[in-house]
C-alpha positions, 0 to 999 in steps of 0.5 A, a space after each residue: 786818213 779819213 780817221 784823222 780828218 773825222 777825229 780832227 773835225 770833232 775836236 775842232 767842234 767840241 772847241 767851238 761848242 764849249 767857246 760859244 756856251 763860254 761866251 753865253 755864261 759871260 753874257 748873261 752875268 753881264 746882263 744881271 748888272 746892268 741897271 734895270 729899266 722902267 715901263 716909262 721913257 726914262 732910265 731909273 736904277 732900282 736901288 735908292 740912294 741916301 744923302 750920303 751916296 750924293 755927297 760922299 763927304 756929308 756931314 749932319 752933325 755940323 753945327 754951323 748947318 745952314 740952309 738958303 732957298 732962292 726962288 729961281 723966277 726972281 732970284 730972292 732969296 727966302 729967308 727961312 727961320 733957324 727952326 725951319 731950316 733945322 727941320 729942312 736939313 733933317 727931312 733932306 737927310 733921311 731922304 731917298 732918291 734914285 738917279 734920274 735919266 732924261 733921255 728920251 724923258 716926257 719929263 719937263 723940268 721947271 726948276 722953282 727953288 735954288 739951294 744952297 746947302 752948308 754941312 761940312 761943305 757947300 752943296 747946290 741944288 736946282 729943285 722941280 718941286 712938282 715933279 720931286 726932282 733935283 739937279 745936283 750940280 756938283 755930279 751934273 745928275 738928275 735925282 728923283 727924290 723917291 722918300 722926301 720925309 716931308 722935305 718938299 711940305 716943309 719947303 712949300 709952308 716956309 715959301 708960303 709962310 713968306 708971301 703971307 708977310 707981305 
């Protein structure tokens, strides 16, 4: 009898032992996926992101591509040269970005453009040009333009170029 509830107790032991390393391994693989943490408040992936993961069906080749900006604070619109909106679509394609987290964020957003992009469909934009944010509204998400090829320049010198008209 005592034979049989020591052999029992083993079996019971090495079950228990060999569920708990089981559940540790499934963890740990669990834990490699999860997105990576900054040392700042907010929440940023480490992978960036192309144009193409924003919108999925983008297409540059178009050639009926066009560009609009309207400032947020007078919602006018800016009229920007074909050339100028060219070169605002070629930054803006080669652009990087990662998904941006506000939770918890020191950020604090102040939106200074509208816009609007035409290539093989209709994409709006609200942009914090200080803080190299955009607001992508058709995914409702926060992206931090990590590599903007001098998109952000580009905009600024057409605002600019605007106000020297007048």
């Amino acid at each position: 009898m005592r034979k049989r509830k020591a052999f029992v107790i083993t079996i019971v032991l090495v079950v228990l032992v060999g569920m708990g390393i089981y559940i540790n391994g499934q963890n740990k693989s669990l834990e490699s996926v999860k997105p990576d943490k900054t040392p700042s408040t907010e929440k940023v992936k480490k992978t960036s992101l192309s144009v193409k993961d924003l919108f999925w069906r983008v297409d540059f080749s178009d050639e009926d591509s066009y560009i609009t900006v309207e400032k947020v604070t007078s919602l006018a619109e800016v009229e920007i040269s074909e050339e100028t909106q060219k070169e605002l679509l070629k930054a803006f394609e080669n652009a990087k970005f990662k998904e941006l987290k506000m939770v918890n964020s020191n950020i604090h957003l102040h939106y200074d453009y509208i816009i609007k992009i035409s290539v093989s469909g209709y994409y709006g934009l609200f942009v914090d040009s200080s803080n190299k944010i955009l607001y992508v509204d058709d995914k409702e998400q926060n992206y931090l333009v990590v590599d903007d090829n001098g998109f952000f320049d580009i905009l600024e010198d057409a605002v600019k170029k605007k106000r020297s008209l007048y």
